[in-house]
N, C-alpha and C positions, 0 to 999 in steps of 0.2 A: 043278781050279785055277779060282781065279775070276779073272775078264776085267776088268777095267777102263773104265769108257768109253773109246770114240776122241776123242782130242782136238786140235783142229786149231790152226797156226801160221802167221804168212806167213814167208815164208826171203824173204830179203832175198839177192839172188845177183849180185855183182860179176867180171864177167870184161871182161880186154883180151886184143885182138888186134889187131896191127901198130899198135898204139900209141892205136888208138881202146878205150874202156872204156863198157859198155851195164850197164846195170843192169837186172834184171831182179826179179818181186817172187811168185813163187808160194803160194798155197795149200796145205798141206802136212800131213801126217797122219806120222807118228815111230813104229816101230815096230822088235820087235826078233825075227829069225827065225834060226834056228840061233844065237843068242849074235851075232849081227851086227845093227848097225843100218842099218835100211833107208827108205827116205824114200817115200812116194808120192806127189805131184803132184796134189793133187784141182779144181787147176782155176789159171788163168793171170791174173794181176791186173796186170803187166806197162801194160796200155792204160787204166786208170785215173788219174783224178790221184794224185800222192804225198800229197795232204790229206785223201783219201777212203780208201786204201789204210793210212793212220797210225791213222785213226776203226776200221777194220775190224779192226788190230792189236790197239789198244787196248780194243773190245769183246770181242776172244778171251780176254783178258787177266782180264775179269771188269767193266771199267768199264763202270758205266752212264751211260748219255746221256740227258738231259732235255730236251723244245721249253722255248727260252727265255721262252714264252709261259707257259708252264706253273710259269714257274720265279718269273717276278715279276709284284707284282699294282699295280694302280694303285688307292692308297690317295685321294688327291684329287689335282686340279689346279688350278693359278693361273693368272690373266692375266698378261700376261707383266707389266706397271704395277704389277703388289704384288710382286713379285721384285724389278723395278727401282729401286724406291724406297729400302728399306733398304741394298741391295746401292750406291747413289754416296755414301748417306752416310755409311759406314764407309769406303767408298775415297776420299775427298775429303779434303784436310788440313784441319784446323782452322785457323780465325783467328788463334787464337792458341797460342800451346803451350800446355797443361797444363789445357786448356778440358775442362771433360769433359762429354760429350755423355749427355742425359735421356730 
């Protein structure tokens, strides 16, 4: 019989008691032994933020993550004076209606 890789998950674990509810967020490896499914624990993510523990989810997942550095390039830059120019005389009303600007 051929094995499969181990492939891991976070379980996302929701319990109350006496009316408080904790969340908690594990590491987890799925696996099946005598026709039963059985879970192992491979480690507790619980003390993480929920934004770093969603990053971790969604890399198990297959998505890749890029430095945003990496991702856009700076092709030129302006003073902010040649932005601003074009930019009040299209926002400015004209004199008159129907004036059209050259």
């Amino acid at each position: 019989m051929v094995h499969k890789p181990h492939t891991v998950h976070v379980a996302k674990i929701t319990s109350t008691v006496k009316g408080v509810t904790s969340t908690n967020y594990y590491l987890r490896r799925t696996f099946r032994q005598d026709g039963k499914v059985k879970h192992e624990t491979l480690g507790n993510l619980s003390d993480l933020p929920v934004p770093i523990i969603e990053m971790i989810s969604r890399s198990l997942k297959g998505e890749t993550f890029v430095p945003a550095a990496d991702t856009f390039r700076t092709l030129r830059t302006r003073p902010h004076g040649h932005v601003e120019a074009p930019y009040r005389r299209l926002t400015t009303p004209l004199p008159r209606p129907g004036m059209i600007l050259a």
